[in-house]
C-alpha positions, 0 to 999 in steps of 0.5 A: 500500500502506498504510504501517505508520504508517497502519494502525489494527491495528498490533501493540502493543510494549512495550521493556524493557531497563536505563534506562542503555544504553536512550538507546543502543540505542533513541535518539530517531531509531529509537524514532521509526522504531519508533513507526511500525511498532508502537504502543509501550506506553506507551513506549520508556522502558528502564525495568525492573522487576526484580520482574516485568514491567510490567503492560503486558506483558499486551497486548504482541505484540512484545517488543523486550529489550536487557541488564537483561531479565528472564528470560521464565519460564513465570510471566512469559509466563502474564502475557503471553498475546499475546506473539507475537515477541522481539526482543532488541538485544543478543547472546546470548538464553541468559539471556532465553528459558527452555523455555516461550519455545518451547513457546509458539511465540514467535519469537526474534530476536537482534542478535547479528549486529549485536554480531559486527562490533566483537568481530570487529574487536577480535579482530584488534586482538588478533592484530597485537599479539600478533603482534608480541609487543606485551606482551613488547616493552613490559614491556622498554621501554628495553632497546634495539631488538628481536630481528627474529628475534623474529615481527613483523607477520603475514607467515608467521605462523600463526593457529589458531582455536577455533570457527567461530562467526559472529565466528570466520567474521569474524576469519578473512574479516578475517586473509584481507583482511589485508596480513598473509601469516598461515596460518589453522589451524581447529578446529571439530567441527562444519565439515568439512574442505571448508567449513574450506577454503571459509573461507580456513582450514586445518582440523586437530585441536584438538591440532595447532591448539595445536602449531603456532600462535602465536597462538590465538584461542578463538571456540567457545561455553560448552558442556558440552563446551567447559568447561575445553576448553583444559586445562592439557595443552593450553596446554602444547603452544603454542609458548614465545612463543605468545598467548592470545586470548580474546573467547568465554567465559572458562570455556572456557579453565582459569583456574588451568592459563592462570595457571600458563602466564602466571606462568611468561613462557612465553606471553602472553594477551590476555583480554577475558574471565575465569571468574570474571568480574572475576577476585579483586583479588588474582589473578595475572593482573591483574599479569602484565606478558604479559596484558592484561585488559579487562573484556568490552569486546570487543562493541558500546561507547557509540555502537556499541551504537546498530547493535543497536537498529537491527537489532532495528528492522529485524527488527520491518519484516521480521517484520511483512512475514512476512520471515524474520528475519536473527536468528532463534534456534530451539531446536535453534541455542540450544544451539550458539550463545554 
């Protein structure tokens, strides 16, 4: 069989992505590897320009787009009429692909599979800090040994997830694999009570979630409906003592009830992210001693964000092999997807 390297037809690609994470995600090995499954135009250089696309977007079959990708408008793809595939080494597509991405029959791939595994890891970092009351513990530093009547580890405690997204499936496969005895609790409109079940995790109503766990950890994505989701009338139900985690969207938790809930010691949060995004100067969060704020690093960071150029590098194989893609995003997913 013909090697892709050898064949004369190979498809164009063209990459764009911001010049600063390009070396990251593409680094020399997998644009080489890129190289020889499609003839890249003119290179995988990362630059953008951020008034439109290079010119070279008009002979383009595949598309490979990391962050820093403007957005595929109608006006953008009129400029690209063989434009056939995307394939996205990053996460969430909700900024890049537009209506028209699908009314022309584009297939979008995201690596958001490949970004899943670090969020996923951090997240249960979070947990056993929470678990042991990490924040409460050192803003009393010196104040001699601690409460053992106090939760600590995980053995016994329970876990409530919001949304059993992809990353929400992997932190509840990871509290499973655990040492750790923690009782899982989960809240997801969209799984049933048998698949709840299948995944190590017991399904209940988002009010009881909240009722009964010390540690609650928001993995649903920014919809509509999911807006505000966690209200003030809802953090008030977790128990005193309780943590908040959160690595999803920062919208979804009410900013100003979760400030008062803080500002009050009666919980603790662990934010990866915040609405608004960074928080004012000035905000009480940023100098409560019971949260810990870090600035969306929960996903893939320095050599880490080399997995999504390789995913994405793979999906261009199984994509010209007619493969299905383990990526794909279809219109009808977008919606429920981060």
């Amino acid at each position: 069989m013909t090697s892709p390297s050898a064949r004369a037809d190979r498809p164009t690609a063209l990459c764009v992505m911001s010049p600063d994470i390009a070396g990251l995600v593409l680094p020399d090995e997998l644009r080489g590897r890129l190289g020889e499954l499609v003839r890249l135009i003119p290179d995988p250089s990362g630059e953008v320009v951020h008034a439109g696309f290079p010119e070279e977007l008009a002979s383009a079959e595949v598309l490979v787009s990391s962050w820093g990708c403007p957005q595929l408008t109608a006006e953008v793809l009129a400029g690209a009429p063989r434009l056939r595939v995307v394939l996205h080494a990053a996460g969430t597509v909700k900024s890049l692909v537009s209506e028209a991405v699908w009314e022309r029959g584009i297939v979008v791939s995201s690596a958001a599979d490949a970004n899943a595994g670090p969020v996923v890891a951090y997240t249960a970092a979070l947990i056993t800090l929470a678990a042991r009351r990490t924040l409460t513990m050192a803003a009393g530093y010196g104040g001699g040994w601690p409460d053992h009547t106090l939760r600590s580890g995980g053995d016994g405690l329970t876990v409530g997830i919001i949304g059993a997204s992809r990353i929400g499936r992997g932190v509840i496969a990871e509290l499973a694999r655990s040492d750790a005895d923690y009782r899982i609790l989960l809240s997801d409109p969209y799984v049933t009570p048998e698949e709840a079940r299948a995944l190590g995790a017991e399904p209940v109503g988002l009010t009881e979630l909240c009722r009964r766990s010390a540690v609650v950890s928001v993995h649903a994505p920014l919809l509509p409906e999911t807006t505000g989701l966690l209200s003030a009338e809802l953090l008030a139900l977790l128990p005193d003592g309780a943590a908040l985690i959160n690595t999803a969207r920062g919208a979804i938790v009410d900013t100003d009830a979760l400030t008062r809930a803080c500002v009050s010691g009666r919980i603790e949060a662990y934010l990866d992210v915040t609405d608004p995004e960074p928080l004012a100067p000035h905000h009480p969060l940023r100098s409560l001693p019971n949260v810990l704020l870090t600035p969306h690093i929960a996903g893939a960071q320095g050599a880490e964000v080399r997995r999504l150029g390789s995913y994405a590098v793979a999906e261009t194989a199984r994509w010209l092999a007619g493969e299905p893609l383990h990526g794909r995003v279809t219109r009808e997913a977008l919606a429920r997807l981060a």
